[in-house]
N, C-alpha and C positions, 0 to 999 in steps of 0.2 A: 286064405281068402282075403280079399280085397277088402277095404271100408270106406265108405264114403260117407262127406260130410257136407252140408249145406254149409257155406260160407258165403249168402250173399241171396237176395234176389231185388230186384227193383222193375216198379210198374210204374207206367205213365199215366200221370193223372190227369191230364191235361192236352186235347189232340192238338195240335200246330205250333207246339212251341219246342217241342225239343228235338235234336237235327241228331245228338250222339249218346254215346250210355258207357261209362265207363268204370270197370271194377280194377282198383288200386291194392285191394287186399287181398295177395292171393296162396296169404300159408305156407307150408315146407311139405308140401303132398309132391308124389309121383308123376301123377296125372290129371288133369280138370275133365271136367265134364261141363256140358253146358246145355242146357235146354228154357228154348224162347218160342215165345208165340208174339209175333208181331202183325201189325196193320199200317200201313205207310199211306202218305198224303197223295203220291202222285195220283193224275188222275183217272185212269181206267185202270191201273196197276200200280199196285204201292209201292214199286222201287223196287232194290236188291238189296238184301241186307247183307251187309262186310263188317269187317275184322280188320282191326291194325293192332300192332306188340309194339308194348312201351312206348307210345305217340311218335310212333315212327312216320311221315306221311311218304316216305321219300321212293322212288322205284325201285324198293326191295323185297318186291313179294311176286312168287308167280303161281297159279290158278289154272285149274281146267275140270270142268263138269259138263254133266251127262244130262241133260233137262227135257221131260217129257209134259207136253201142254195137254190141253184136252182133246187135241187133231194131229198133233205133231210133234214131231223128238228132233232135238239137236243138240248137239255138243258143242264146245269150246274151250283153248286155250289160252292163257295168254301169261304173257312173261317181261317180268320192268315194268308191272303196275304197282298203285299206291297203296292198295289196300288187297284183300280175298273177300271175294265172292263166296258167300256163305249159302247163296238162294235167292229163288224170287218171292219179293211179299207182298202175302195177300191185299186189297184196300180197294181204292177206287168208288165206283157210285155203294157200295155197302160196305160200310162201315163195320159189321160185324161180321166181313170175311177176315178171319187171319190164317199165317202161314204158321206151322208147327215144326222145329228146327228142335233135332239133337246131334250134339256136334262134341266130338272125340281132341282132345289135346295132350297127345304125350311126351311123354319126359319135357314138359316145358322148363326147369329148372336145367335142365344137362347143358351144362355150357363147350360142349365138343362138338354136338351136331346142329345144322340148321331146324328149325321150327315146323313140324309139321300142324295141320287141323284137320280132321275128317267131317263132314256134315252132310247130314240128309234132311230135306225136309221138303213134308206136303203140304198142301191147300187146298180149297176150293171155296171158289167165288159167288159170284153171279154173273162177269165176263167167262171166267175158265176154271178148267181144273190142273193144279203145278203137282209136279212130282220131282225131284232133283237130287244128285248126289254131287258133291263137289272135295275137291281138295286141292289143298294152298298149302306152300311151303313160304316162308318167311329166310330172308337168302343172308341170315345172323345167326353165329355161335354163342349169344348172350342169353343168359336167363329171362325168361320173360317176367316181369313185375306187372303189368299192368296190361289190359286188354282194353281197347275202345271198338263199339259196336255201333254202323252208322247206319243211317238209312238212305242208301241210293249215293254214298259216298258223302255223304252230310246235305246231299242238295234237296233231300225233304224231310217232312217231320214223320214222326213216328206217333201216332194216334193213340189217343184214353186207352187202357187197358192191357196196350202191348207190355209183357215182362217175361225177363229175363233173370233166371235162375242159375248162380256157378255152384258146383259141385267140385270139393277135392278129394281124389282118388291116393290112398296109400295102400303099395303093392305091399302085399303079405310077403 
């Protein structure tokens, strides 16, 4: 059987000042886990929240998720971005909509294959209601040490209360 351990979680204390969130500690586990509840600055919709490994900013990560609004669904791919697309978050005119995000990272340590992430996550607002699944591969065979988590790609802040808890998973 699995065991998991809390190793981390950080919350914003403060809305419009922080743009990124970044955990540097991240153990000799198997697997991460991750679950966040975020609120972003933009203004009818709070951004996307992304993923970059070990402060990488550079076109090596590619993305595509399945996004269901409160009227309508669409998908996308994309490939030689900066960062993954983790979801959309909740914010805008109400400030205590947030988006709820658990998100899957295996064998992050294995230094033979590229980096996968799984993540779903929901919301609803007072413009809409999100539902999303997404997945990013990170296009390096290096261990990951470090995760940075941004809001709309760092171009907004991430609002009072958002936080973000890591989890290390060791496989039995």
């Amino acid at each position: 059987m699995p065991t998991y351990s809390q190793l981390a979680t950080t919350t914003v204390a403060t809305s419009n000042t922080t743009t990124s969130i970044t955990f540097s500690s991240l153990g000799s586990y198997t697997d991460l886990f991750i679950i966040a509840s975020t609120n972003g600055s933009r203004a009818t919709y709070g951004g996307d929240f992304h993923i970059r490994f070990n402060g990488d900013s550079g076109s090596n990560y590619n993305n595509s998720f399945i996004r269901s609004y409160s009227t309508s669904t669409n998908t996308a791919s994309y490939s030689s971005v900066t960062e993954i697309n983790l979801g959309g978050t909740m914010g805008g005119t109400g400030t205590s909509n947030f988006s709820l995000y658990y998100c899957f990272l295996p064998n992050y340590r294995n230094t033979s294959i590229d980096k996968t992430i799984h993540a779903f996550d929901a919301g609803a607002g007072t413009e809409f209601t999100l539902q999303e699944y997404s997945i990013g591969r990170w296009d390096n065979t290096a261990a990951i040490t470090s995760l940075t988590f941004l809001n709309g790609a760092g171009t907004y802040y991430f609002q009072a209360g958002t936080t973000i808890s890591l989890y290390g998973i060791l496989a039995a």
